[in-house]
N, C-alpha and C positions, 0 to 999 in steps of 0.2 A: 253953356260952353259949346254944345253943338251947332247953334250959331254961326260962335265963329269960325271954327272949323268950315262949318258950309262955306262963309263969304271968303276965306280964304282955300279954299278947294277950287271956286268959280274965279279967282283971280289968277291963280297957275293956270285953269285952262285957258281964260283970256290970253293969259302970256305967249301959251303954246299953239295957240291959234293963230295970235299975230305972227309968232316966229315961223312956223309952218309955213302961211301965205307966205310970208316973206325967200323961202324956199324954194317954192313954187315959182315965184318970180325970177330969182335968181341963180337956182340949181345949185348952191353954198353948200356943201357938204357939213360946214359947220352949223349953219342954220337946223338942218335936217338935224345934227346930233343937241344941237340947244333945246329944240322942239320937241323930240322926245322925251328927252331928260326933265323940262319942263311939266311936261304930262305926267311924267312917274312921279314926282315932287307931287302934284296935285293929287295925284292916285292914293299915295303916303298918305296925307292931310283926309282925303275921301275917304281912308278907311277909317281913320278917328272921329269922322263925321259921324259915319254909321253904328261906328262901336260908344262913343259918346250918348246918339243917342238912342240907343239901343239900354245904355245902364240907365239913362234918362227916363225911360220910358215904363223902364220893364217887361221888353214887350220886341216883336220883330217890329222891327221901326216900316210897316210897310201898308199904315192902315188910312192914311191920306194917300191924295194927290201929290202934295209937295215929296211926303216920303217919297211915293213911288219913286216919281221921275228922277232922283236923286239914285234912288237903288239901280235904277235902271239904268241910268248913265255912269255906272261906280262896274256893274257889269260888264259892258259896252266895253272899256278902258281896259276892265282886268282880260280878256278873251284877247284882245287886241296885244299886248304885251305878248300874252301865250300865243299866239299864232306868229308875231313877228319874231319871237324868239326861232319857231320851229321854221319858218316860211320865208324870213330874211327879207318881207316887204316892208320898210320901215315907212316907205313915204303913205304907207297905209294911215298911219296917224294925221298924214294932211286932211283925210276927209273926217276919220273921227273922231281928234279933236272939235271940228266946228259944230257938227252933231251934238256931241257930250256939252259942250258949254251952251245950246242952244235948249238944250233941256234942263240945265241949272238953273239959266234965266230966269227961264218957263217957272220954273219950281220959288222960284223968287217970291212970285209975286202973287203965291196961293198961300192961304191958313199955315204958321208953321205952328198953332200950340200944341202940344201933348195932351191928346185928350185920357180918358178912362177908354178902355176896351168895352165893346161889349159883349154882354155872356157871349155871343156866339160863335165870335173870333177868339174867345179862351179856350182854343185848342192847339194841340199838336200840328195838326192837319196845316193851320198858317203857316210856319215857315217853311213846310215842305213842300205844299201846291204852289206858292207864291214863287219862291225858288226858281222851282222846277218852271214853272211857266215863265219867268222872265228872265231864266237862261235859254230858254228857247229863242225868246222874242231879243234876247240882246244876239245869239245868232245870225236872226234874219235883219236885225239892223246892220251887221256885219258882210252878210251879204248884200245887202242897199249898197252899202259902202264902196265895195267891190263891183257891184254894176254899174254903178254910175263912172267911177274908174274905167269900166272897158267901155263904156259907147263913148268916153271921149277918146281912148285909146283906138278905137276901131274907128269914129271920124276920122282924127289923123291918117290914119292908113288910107283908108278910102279915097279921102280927097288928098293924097301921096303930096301933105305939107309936114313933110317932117321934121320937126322945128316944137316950139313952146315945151308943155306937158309929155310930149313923145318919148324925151329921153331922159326921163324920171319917174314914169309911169312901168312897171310888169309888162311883158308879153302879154298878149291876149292870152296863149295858152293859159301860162299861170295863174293870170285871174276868174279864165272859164273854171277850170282845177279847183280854186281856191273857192269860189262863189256853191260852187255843188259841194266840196268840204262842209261850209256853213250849212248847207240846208240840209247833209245826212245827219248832221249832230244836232242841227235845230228841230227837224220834224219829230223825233222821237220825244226829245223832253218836251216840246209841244203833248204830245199824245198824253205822255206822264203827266204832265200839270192839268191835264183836261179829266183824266181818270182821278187820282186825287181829288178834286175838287166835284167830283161826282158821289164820289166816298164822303167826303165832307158835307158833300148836302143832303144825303141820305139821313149820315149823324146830324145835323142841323133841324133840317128841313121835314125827312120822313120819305125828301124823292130822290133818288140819282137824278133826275133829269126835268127841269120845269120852264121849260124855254126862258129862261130869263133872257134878256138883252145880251150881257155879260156872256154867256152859256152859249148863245143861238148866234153871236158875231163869232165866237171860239170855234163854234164849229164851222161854220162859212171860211174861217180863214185856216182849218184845217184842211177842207176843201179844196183849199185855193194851192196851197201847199205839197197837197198830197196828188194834186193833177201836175204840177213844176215835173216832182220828180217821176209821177210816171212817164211822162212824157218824155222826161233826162232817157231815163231807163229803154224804153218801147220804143219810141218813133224819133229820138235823136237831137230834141231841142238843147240846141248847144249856143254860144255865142250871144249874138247882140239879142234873138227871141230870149233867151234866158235871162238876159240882164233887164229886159224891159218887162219880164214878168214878174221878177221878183221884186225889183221897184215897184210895180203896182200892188204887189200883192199885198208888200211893209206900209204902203202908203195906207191902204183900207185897214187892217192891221191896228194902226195908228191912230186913224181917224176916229176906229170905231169906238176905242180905248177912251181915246180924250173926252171923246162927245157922251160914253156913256157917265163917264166919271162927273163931267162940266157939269149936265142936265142932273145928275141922280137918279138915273135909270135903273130901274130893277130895285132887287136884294143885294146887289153886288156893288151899287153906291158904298161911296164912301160918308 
């Protein structure tokens, strides 16, 4: 049953990704409100996914690859709802939408069986390190989202063609605002998911800390994160430096995740 729920969760976002571009091309206010509506419709089905198979499983459905990226894009969607609620940027769903279907795909086409757990993921500690860490990381996919948003909003201006994207896109202010929002809410439960899972390998393992892959990328990209905002804070990185760091930052973030997950790197393979 979780199946199908999946192929049709990926089909609403297909829909709402076409209808979106389709917005973007033609600044339709109707489009824009199809295209939402479209994604919430998927969002609905997305949560039957997880909760299907979650009774499926008996278990936080989040112990593959395929889970993951499912979970991950089912977060991504619900933060996005909650900030356009409070934020009033709706054409925000233009970018993630194509993101969130770009990771269903993704999730397509890995292992979907239900396996057994093993002893050492039969703990408490799973749904709450996991959680915690990938509402961090659906944050800063949210801030991607938003920076990519302003360096096309800030070419526009620059090269003073104002026309296409310009008058469908936020203010620069807003989206500086809106991108440092994501990253005060994302660095912390970062922090949380990385203690948790220190706690967890102590009960597992015997160590808080053994440089695993998994563990030694978490922290690098803590790093990476945790220089954003002092630098926000201390010496004033605002604007277009801000949007091209924190685009790098998701990108390594991402890479490290895939590549550790792909290869079966460490203890923290799946």
């Amino acid at each position: 049953m979780n199946t199908a729920f999946f192929f049709t969760t990926a089909i609403f976002y297909t829909l709402a990704t076409l209808v979106y571009i389709i917005y973007l091309m033609t600044h339709r206010k109707g489009a824009l409100w199809a295209g939402k509506n479209l994604l919430f419709a998927g969002f609905i089905v997305h949560i039957l996914t997880i909760a299907s198979r979650f009774f499926e499983a008996g278990h936080t459905p989040v112990t593959n690859l395929h889970e993951s990226l499912s979970f991950f894009s089912f977060l991504i969607v619900l933060l996005f709802f909650i900030f356009q609620k409070q934020y009033k940027i709706e054409v925000l769903g233009s970018f993630v939408a194509p993101f969130c279907l770009i990771l269903l795909i993704s999730a397509t086409f890995l292992p979907k069986e239900i396996v057994p757990l093993s002893p050492i993921l039969k703990s408490m500690w799973l749904p709450v390190h996991i959680t915690l860490a990938f509402l961090g990381n659906a944050f800063f996919a949210l801030a991607t989202c938003v920076g990519v948003m302003y360096l096309i909003q800030e070419r526009y201006i620059k090269n003073k063609k104002l026309g296409g994207l310009y008058f469908v896109l936020p203010s620069l202010e807003i989206l500086d605002e809106l991108n440092y929002k994501c990253l005060t809410y994302g660095f912390p439960l970062l922090t949380l998911g990385m203690i948790t899972g220190s706690i967890w390998a102590e009960y597992a393992w015997g160590s808080y800390w053994s440089w695993d892959p998994r563990q030694t990328w978490s922290l690098i990209t803590w790093f990476l994160y945790a220089a954003l905002l002092h630098g926000r804070l201390t010496i004033g990185w605002r604007g277009k430096k801000a949007a091209v760091y924190v685009i790098a930052a998701f990108t390594i973030l991402l890479s490290s995740f895939l590549t550790i997950s792909l290869l079966s790197l460490g203890s923290h393979a799946f």
